[in-house]
N, C-alpha and C positions, 0 to 999 in steps of 0.2 A: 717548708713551702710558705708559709704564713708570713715567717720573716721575709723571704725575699719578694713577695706581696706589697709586704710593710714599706723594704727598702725602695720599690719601685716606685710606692704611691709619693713614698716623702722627696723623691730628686723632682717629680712633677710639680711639687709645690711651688716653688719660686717662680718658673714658668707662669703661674695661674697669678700669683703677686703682681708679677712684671706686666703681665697685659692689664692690672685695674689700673695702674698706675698710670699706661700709654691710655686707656680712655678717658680720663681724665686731662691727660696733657693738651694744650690748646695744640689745635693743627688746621691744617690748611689740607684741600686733596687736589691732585694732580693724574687727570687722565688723559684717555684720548690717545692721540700719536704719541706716544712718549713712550721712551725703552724700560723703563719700569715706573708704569702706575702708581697710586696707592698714597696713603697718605705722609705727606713733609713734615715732621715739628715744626710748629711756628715760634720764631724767634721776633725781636723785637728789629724794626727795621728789615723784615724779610722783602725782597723785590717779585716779582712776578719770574724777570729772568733765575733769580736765584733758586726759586722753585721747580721751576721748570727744569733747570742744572740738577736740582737734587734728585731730579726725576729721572737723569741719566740724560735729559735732551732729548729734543723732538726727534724720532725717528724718521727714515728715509720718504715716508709716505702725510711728515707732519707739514700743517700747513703754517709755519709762522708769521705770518701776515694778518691770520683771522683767529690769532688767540683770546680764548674767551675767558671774563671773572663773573662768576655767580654770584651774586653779592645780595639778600635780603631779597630775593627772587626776579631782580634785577641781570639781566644780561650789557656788558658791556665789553665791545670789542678792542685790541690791541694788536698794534703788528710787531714783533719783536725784532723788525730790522730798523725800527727808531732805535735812535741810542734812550733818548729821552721817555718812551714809552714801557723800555727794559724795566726804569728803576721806580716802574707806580710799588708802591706801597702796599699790602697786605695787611690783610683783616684777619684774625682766626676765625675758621669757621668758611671761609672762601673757598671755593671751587673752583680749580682753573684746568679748562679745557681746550688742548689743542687738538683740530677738525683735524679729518684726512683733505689733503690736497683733492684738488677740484683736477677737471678732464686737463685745464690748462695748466697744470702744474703750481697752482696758487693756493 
């Protein structure tokens, strides 16, 4: 009994590694309408669009015109049917939230 205790405790261990390691890693989080939330790895060069993609994409009820970055407690809006607004640049530590669409579908 002891042993198979042992052996259970030891496969959980790498799991408990693997998460100090992800909080540590810089990242970026991506909520809101999106088909899976939760937080991006920040890479060098991450876009706003690209986040959002990692994010699975705004779901059927996302409003991509009024996407938000959190930035140093600062809000600042984006629409992501500019090509040019797609490839703002990312900060680690960013928060980007895409609204639910409004009554008029925006």
């Amino acid at each position: 009994m002891k042993a198979l205790i042992a052996i259970s405790l030891l496969s959980l261990l790498p799991l408990h590694a693997a998460d100090k390691k992800q909080e540590t890693e810089p990242r970026v989080i991506v909520g809101g309408q999106v088909r899976a939330p939760g937080p991006v790895r920040f890479e060098k060069k991450l876009t706003l669009y690209a986040a959002i993609q990692s994010a699975r994409g705004a779901n059927e009820f996302g409003a991509e015109k009024r996407v938000k970055i959190l930035r140093n407690g600062k809000a600042t809006t984006y629409d992501m049917t500019d090509d040019k607004q797609k490839l703002t640049q990312l900060e680690p530590g960013d928060v980007i939230e895409v609204p639910q669409k409004n009554i008029l579908g925006r």
